[in-house]
C-alpha positions as CSV (number, residue, x, y, z in Angstrom):
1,X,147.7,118.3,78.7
2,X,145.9,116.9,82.2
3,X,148.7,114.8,82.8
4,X,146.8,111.9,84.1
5,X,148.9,108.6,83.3
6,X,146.5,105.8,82.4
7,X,143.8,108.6,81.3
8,X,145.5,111.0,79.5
9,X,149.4,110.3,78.8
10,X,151.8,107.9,79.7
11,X,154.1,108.3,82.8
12,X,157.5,110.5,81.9
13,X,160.0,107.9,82.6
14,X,163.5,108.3,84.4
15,X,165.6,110.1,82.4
16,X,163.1,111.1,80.1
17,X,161.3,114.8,79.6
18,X,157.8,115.7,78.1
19,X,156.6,119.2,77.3
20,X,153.3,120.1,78.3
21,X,151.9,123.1,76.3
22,X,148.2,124.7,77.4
23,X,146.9,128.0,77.5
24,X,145.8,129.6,80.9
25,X,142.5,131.3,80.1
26,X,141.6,132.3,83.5
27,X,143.8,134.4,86.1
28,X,144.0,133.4,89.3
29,X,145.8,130.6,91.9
30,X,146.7,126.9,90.8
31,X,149.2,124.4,91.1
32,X,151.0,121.5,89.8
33,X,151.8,118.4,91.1
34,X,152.8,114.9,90.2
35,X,150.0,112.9,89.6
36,X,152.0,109.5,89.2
37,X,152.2,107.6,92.2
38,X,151.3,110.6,93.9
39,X,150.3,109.7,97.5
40,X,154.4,109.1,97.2
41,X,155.8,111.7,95.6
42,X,153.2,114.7,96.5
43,X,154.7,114.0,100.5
44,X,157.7,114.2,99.1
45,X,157.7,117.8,97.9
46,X,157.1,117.1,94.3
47,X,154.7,120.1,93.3
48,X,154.6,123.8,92.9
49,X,152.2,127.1,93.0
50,X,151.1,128.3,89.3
51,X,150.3,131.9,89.7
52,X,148.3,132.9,86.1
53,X,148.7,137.2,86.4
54,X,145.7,139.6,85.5
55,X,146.3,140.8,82.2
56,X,146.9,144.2,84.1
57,X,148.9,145.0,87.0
58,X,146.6,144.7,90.2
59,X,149.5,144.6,92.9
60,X,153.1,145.1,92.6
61,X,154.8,141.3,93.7
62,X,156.0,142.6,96.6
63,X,151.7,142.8,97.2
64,X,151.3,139.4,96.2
65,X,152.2,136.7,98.6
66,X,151.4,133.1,98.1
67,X,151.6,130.7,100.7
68,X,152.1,126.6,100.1
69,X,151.0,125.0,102.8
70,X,151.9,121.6,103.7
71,X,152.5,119.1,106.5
72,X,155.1,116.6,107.0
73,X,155.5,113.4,109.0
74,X,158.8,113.2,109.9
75,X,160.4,110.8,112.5
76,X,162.0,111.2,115.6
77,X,165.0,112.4,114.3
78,X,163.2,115.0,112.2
79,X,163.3,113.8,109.3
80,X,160.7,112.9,106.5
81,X,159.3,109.2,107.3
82,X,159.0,107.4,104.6
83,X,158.8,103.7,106.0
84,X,155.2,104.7,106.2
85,X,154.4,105.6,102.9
86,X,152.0,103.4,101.2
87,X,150.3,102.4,105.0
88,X,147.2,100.5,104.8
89,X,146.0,102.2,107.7
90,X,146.3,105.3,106.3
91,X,144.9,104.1,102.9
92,X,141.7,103.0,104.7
93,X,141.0,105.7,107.1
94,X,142.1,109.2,106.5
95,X,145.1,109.4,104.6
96,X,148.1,110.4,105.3
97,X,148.7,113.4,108.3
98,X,151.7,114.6,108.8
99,X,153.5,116.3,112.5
100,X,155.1,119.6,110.9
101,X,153.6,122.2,109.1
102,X,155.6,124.3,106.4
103,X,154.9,127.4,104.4
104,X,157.3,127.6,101.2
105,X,159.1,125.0,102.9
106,X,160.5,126.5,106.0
107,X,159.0,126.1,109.3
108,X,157.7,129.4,111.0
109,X,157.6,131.3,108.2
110,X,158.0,135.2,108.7
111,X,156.7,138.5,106.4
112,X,157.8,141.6,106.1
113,X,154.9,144.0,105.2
114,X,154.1,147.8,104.9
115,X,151.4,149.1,107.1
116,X,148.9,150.8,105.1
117,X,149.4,149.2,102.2
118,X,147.1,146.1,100.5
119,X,148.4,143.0,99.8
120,X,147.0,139.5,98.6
121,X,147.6,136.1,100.7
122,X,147.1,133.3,98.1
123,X,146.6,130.1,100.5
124,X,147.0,126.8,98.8
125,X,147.0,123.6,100.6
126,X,149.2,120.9,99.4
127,X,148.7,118.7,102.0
128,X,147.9,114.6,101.3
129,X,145.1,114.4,103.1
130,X,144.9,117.5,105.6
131,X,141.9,119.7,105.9
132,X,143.1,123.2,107.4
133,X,141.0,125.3,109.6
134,X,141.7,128.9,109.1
135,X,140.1,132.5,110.0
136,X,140.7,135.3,108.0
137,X,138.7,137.4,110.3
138,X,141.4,137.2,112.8
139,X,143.0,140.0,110.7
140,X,140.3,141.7,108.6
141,X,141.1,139.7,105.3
142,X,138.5,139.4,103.0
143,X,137.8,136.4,100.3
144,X,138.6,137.6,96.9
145,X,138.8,134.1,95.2
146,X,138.4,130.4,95.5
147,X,140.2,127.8,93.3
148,X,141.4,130.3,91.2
149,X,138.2,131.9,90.0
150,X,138.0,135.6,91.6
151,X,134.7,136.7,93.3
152,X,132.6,139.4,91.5
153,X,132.9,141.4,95.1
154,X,135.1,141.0,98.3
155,X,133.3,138.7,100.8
156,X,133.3,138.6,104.4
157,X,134.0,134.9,105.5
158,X,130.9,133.3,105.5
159,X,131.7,131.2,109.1
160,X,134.7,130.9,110.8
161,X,137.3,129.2,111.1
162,X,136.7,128.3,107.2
163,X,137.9,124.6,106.1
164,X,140.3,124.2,103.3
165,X,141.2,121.0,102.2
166,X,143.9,119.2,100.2
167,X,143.8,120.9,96.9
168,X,141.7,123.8,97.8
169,X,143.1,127.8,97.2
170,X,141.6,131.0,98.6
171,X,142.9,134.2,98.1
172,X,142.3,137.1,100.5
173,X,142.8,141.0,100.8
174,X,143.7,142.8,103.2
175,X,145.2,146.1,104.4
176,X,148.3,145.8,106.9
177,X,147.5,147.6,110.1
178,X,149.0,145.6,113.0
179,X,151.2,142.7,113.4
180,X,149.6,139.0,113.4
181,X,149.9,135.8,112.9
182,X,148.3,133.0,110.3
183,X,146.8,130.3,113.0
184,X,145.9,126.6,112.2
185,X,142.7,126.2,114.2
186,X,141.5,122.4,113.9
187,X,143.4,121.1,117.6
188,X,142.9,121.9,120.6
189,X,145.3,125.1,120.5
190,X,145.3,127.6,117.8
191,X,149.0,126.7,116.0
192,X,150.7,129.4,114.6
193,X,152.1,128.5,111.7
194,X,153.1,132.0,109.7
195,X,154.0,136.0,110.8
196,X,153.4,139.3,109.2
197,X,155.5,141.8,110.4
198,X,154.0,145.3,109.6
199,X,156.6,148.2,109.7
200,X,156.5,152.0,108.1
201,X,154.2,154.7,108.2
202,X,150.4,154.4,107.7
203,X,149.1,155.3,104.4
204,X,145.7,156.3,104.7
205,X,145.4,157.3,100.7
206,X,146.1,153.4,99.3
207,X,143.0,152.8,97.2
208,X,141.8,149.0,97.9
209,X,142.6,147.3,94.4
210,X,139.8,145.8,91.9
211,X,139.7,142.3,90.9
212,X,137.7,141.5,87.8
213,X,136.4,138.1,87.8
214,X,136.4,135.2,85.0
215,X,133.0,134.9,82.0
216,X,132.2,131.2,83.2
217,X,129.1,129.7,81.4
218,X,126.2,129.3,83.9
219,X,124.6,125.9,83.9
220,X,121.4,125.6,82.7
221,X,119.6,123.0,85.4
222,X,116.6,122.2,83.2
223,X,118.6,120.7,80.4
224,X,121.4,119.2,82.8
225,X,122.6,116.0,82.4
226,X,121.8,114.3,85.5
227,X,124.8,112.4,87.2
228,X,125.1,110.2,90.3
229,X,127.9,109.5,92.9
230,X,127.6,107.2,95.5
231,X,130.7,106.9,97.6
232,X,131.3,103.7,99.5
233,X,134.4,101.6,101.5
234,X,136.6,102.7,103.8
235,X,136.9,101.7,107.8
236,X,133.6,101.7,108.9
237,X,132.0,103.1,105.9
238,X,128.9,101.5,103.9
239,X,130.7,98.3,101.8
240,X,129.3,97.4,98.8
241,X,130.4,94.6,96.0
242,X,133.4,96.4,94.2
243,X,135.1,96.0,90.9
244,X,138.3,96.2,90.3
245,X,140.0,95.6,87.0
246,X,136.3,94.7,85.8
247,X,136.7,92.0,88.1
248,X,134.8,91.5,91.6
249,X,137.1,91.9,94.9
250,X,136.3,89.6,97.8
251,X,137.3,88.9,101.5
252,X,141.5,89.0,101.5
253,X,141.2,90.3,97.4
254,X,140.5,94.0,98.8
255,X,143.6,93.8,101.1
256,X,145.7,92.3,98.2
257,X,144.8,94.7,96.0
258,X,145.1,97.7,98.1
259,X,141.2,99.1,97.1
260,X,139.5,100.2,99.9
261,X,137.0,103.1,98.4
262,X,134.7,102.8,95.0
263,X,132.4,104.7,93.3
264,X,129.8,103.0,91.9
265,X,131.0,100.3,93.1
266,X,133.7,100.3,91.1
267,X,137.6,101.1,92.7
268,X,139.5,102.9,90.8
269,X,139.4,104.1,86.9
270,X,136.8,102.2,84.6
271,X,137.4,101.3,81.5
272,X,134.1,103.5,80.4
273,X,133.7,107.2,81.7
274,X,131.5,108.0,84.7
275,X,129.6,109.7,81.8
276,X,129.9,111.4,78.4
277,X,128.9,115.2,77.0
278,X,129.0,117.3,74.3
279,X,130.8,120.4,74.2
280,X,128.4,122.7,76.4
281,X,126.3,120.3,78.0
282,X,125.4,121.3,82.0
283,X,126.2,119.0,84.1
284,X,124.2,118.3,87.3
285,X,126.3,115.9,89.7
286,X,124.7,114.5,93.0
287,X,127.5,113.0,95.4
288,X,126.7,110.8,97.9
289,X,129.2,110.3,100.7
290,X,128.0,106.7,102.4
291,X,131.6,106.7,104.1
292,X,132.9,107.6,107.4
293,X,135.7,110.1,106.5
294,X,135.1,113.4,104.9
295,X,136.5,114.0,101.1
296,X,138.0,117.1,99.0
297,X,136.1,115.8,95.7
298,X,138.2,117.6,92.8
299,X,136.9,118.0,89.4
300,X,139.8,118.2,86.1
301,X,139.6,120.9,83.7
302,X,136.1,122.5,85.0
303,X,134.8,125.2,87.9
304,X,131.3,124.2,89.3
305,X,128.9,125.6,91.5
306,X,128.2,123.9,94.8
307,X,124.5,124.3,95.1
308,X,122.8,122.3,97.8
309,X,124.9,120.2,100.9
310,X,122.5,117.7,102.7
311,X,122.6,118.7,106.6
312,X,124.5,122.2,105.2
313,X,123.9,125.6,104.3
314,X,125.3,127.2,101.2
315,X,125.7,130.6,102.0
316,X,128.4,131.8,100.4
317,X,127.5,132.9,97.2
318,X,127.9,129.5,95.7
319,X,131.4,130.9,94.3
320,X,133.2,129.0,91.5
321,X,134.9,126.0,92.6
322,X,136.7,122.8,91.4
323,X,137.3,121.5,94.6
324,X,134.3,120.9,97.3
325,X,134.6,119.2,100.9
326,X,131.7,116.7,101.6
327,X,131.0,115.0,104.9
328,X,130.7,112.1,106.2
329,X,126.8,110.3,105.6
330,X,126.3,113.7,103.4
331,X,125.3,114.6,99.7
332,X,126.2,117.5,97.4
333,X,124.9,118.7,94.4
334,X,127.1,120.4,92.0
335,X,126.6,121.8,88.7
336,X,128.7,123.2,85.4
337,X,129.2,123.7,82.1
338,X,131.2,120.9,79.7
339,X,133.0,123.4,77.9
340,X,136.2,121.6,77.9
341,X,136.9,119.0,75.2
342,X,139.1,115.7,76.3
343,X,139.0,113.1,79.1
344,X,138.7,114.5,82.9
345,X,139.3,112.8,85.9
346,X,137.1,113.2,89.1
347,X,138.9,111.6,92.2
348,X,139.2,112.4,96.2
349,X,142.2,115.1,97.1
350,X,142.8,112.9,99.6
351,X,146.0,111.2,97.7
352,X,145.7,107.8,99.7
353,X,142.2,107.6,99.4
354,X,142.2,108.1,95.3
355,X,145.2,105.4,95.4
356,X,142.9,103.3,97.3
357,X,139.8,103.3,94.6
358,X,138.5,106.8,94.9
359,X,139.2,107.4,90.9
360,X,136.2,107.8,88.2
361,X,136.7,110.2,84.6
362,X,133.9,111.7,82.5
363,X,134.4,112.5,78.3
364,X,133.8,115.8,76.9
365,X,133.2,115.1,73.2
366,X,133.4,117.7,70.5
């Protein structure tokens, strides 16, 4: 039930309904959106949070805020642009960046909270292409999960302000003391973009709540299937000969075609699978980024570890992720465990730049 169309289903036409039924075997923060045409209709709003609860109650809701964050390019006249959806400039450099930043929607967003009490901030970004810079420091959060998979301890951010791109969630604790505000940190000003109002009485005898994190398989490196990404395409990035369609693109072909990015070589989904597992195989993936722009590299229907970023230190507990960051000119090295039956796709978060080529799927066979 991925939802892929070409991979997995067929598109839902107009008019038409289909019924997607899956279990959710971990708790934690996810989301939904369309994956049709999706560079389109993502910037249009077409998505939503998927909050999976712990089988028992950790916070009351009341605790338990999620915030969708995205950003908008709107015209002029303030409203959404969409005479530039589809730009080639945006398909061949960093995708698309909007000029207004939401939470939930609405502009300036505003909490109420009660001082003394704990609450959870579940962040997800939504954005098309934009990587937000964000410090829970600034009001004594701590990390409590990534991408939906809940730490075995509260962490302390491991630097600041941390990066989380399109795709990414992070979940955070904290205990409301003093008002403050949520700040976008990646221009030259801190931007303000949410407020927690904290009212009442301090209560000194709230217990900070437990989190109990997921049984993921470990992979086992020694018997890993080795995998290989290289990353090419793009303005000013490494070009290589690319296949399209099975057939080669040339000169004016790649313009035509709208392919900018491949992997392997080859833009967009192949008619044979990046690679092919068993049921419990580990997987060890080496990622290559020979392209000017940095990426948010998602991964379908697995967690992995992140453990070794060229020019990088991973110290952050190597957490369970399905969504990594990787840098321009650098390489990462991920590994998991196949334990999902069907056909996956692995494509840039980036929605322009996985229009433009940045596609590839793997097979899990039972």
């Amino acid at each position: 039930m991925d939802g892929v169309p070409g991979l997995t289903q067929d598109p839902v036409q107009p008019g038409s309904s289909f019924e997607y039924r899956f279990q959710v075997p971990d708790a934690g923060t996810f989301w939904y959106h369309a994956h049709e045409q999706s560079w389109e209709q993502v910037a249009r709003g077409l998505y939503g949070a998927l909050i999976v609860d712990e089988e028992q109650v950790v916070l009351p809701p009341e605790q338990d805020i999620s915030l969708v964050v995205d950003d908008w390019r709107l015209t002029s006249e303030g409203v959404l642009d969409t005479r530039s959806f589809g730009a080639l400039s945006d398909w061949s450099h960093g995708g698309r960046m909007g000029n207004w930043l939401t939470v939930n929607g609405e502009p300036e967003k505003v909490f109420e909270l009660q001082r003394g009490k704990w609450y959870r901030l579940r962040l997800i970004n939504t954005c098309n292409a934009r990587i937000l810079a964000l410090d829970p420091t600034r009001f004594r959060a701590q990390i409590i999960a990534y991408d939906g998979q809940t730490l075995a301890e509260p962490a302390e951010a491991p630097y600041a302000p941390l990066l989380l791109g399109p795709a990414q969630r992070m979940d955070l604790l904290f205990q409301a003391q003093d008002e403050f505000e949520l700040e976008e940190l990646s221009g030259p000003q801190p931007f303000p973009f949410v407020r927690f109002h904290v009212g009442g009485e301090a209560n000194v005898a709230t217990r900070r709540p437990e989190f109990v994190p997921a049984d993921l398989p470990e992979p086992v490196l020694d018997d890993a299937l080795q995998v290989r990404l290289e990353m090419a395409g793009g303005a000013m990035g490494k070009q290589v000969e690319m296949r399209y369609n099975g057939e080669v693109l040339e000169g004016e072909e790649v313009i035509e075609a709208r392919q900018f990015w491949s992997f392997n070589g080859v833009a967009n989904l192949a008619e044979a699978p990046l690679f092919t597992a068993q049921l419990g195989r580990s997987i060890s993936l080496t990622i290559v980024n020979e392209t000017a722009f940095p990426h948010a590299m998602h991964l379908h229907g697995h967690h992995f570890r992140v453990l070794s970023r060229s020019e990088a230190s991973v110290d952050d507990g190597k957490p369970w992720r399905d969504t990594f960051l990787i840098g321009p000119s650098q390489t990462t090295h991920i590994a998991f465990v196949a334990d999902n039956p069907g056909r996956w796709l692995l494509h840039c978060h980036m929605l322009e730049h996985a229009a433009a080529g940045m596609n590839t799927w793997f097979e899990v066979t039972a």
